[in-house]
C-alpha positions as CSV (number, residue, x, y, z in Angstrom):
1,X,16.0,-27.1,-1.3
2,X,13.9,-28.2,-4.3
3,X,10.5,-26.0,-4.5
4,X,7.0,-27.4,-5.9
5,X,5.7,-24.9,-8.3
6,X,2.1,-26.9,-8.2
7,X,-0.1,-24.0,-6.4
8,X,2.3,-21.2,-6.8
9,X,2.8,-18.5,-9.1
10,X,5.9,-17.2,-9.9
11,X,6.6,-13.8,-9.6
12,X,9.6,-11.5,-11.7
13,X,9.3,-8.1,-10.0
14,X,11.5,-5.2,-10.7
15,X,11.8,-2.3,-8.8
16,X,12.3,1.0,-8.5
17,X,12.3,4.2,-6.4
18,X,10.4,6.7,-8.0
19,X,10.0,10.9,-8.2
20,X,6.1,10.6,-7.8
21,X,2.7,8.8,-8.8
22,X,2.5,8.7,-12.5
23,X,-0.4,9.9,-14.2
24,X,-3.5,7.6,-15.4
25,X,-4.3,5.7,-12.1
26,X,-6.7,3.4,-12.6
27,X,-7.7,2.2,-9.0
28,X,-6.0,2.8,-5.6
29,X,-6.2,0.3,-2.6
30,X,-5.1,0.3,0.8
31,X,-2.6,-2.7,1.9
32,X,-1.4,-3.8,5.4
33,X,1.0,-6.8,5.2
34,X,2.1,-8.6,8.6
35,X,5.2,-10.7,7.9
36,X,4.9,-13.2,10.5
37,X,8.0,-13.3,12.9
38,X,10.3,-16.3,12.0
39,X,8.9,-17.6,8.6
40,X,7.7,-16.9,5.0
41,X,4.5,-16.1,5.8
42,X,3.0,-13.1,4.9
43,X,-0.6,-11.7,5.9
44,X,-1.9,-9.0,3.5
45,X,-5.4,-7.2,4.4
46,X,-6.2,-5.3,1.4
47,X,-9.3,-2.9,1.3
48,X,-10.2,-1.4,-2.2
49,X,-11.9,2.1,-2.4
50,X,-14.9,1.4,-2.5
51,X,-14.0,-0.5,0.9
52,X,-14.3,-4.1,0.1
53,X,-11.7,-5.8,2.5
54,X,-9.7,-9.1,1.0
55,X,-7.8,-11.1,3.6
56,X,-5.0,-13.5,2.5
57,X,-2.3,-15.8,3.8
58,X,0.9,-15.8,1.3
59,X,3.4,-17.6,1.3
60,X,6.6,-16.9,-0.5
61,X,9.8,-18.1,-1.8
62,X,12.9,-17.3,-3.3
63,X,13.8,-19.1,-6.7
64,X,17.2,-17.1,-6.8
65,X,19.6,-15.7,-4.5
66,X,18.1,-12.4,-4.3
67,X,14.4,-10.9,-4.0
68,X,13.6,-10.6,-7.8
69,X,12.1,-14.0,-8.0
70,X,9.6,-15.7,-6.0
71,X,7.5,-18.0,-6.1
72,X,4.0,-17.1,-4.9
73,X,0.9,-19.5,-2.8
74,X,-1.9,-17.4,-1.6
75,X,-5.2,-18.9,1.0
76,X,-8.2,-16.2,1.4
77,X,-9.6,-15.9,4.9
78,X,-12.5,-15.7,6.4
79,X,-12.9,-13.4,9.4
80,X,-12.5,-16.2,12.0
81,X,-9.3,-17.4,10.5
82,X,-7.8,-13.7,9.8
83,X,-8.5,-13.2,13.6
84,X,-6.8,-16.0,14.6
85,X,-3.6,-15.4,12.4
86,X,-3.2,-11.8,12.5
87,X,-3.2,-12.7,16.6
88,X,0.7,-14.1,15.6
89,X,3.6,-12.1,16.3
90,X,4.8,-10.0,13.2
91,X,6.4,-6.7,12.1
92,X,3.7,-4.7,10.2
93,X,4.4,-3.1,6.8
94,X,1.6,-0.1,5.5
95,X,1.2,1.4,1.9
96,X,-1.2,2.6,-0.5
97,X,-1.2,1.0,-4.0
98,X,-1.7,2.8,-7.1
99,X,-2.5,0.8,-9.9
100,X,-1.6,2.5,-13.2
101,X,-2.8,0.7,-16.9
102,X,-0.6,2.5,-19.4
103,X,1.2,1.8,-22.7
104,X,0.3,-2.2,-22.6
105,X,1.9,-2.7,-19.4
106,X,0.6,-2.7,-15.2
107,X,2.7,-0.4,-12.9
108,X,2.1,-0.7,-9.6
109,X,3.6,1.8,-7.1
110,X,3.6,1.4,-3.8
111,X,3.2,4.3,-1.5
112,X,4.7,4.1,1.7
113,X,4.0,6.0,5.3
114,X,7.3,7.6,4.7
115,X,6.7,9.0,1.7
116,X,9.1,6.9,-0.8
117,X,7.5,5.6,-3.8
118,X,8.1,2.2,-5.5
119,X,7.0,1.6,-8.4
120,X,7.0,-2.6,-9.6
121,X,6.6,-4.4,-12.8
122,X,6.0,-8.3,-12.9
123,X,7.1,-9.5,-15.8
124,X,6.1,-13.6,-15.4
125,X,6.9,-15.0,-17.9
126,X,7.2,-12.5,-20.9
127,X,10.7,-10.6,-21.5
128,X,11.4,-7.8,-19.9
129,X,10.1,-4.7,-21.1
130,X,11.6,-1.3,-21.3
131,X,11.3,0.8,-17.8
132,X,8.6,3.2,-19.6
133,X,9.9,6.8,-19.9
134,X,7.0,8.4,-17.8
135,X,8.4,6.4,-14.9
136,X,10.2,8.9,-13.6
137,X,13.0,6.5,-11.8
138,X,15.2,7.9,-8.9
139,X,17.1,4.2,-9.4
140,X,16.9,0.6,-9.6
141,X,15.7,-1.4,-6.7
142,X,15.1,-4.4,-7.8
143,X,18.2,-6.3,-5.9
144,X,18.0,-4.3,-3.0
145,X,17.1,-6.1,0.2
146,X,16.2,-3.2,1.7
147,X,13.4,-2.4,-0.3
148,X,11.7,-5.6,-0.3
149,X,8.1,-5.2,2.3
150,X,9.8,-7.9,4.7
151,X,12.7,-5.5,5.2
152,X,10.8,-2.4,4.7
153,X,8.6,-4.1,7.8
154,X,11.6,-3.9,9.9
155,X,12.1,-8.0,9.6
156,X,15.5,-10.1,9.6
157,X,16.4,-13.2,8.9
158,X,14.3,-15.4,7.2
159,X,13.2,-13.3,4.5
160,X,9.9,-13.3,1.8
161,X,10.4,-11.6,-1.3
């Protein structure tokens, strides 16, 4: 299947499991996704600390065969249309987001219910850098199906990066 990258953006994540929360976070934020049962659709409610709430519909596709590239289109809701979305059946994914600005680069790391800490850098379009030293990495993820939020959701089958 041939993908239109007009609205999308393209997204190179790796991956990995880390020991803990580096130092130098720069903002935290809450996330809930909802992967809607049966598609690529993904509903992420994301409330900052200072507890703004942002509501968006993404979808996602793969550009490769496995989870490291993806192609990205994203529609803000209002309240009425979050409502009526968030009303479809989906497997619900929680984690706190820590947002880390160090040595040139963003690290983002993801901390779920359970514990486990992944810890993501999107390259885009620039090379990929060196996994920063202060990173603390348990092991590479990046390629690993079950670390990707669909499957971390609980979700199979159809499957959003």
């Amino acid at each position: 299947m041939s993908v239109s990258l007009k609205y999308a953006v393209v997204e190179r994540e790796r991956r990995w499991l880390v020991r803990r929360i580096p130092e130098g976070v720069s903002s935290t934020k809450d996330i809930v996704d909802r992967y809607v049962t049966g598609t690529r659709l993904r509903l992420r409610e994301v409330t900052e600390a200072d507890g703004t709430v942002v509501r968006k519909l993404g979808h996602k596709v793969r550009l490769s065969d496995g989870p490291a590239e993806v192609a990205c289109t994203n529609l803000y809701l209002d309240d009425a249309e979050w409502a009526v979305l968030a009303a479809l059946p989906s497997r619900v994914l929680r984690k706190r987001r820590h947002m880390i600005h160090r040595d040139g680069l963003l690290v983002v790391v993801d901390e779920h219910e359970d514990g486990s800490l992944v810890a993501e850098i999107d390259d885009g379009d620039q090379p990929a850098h060196e996994i920063p030293g202060w990173l603390e990495v348990v092991r590479d993820v990046s390629e690993d199906e079950s670390w990707t939020g669909a499957r971390l959701a609980g979700c199979s089958g159809t499957l959003p990066g």
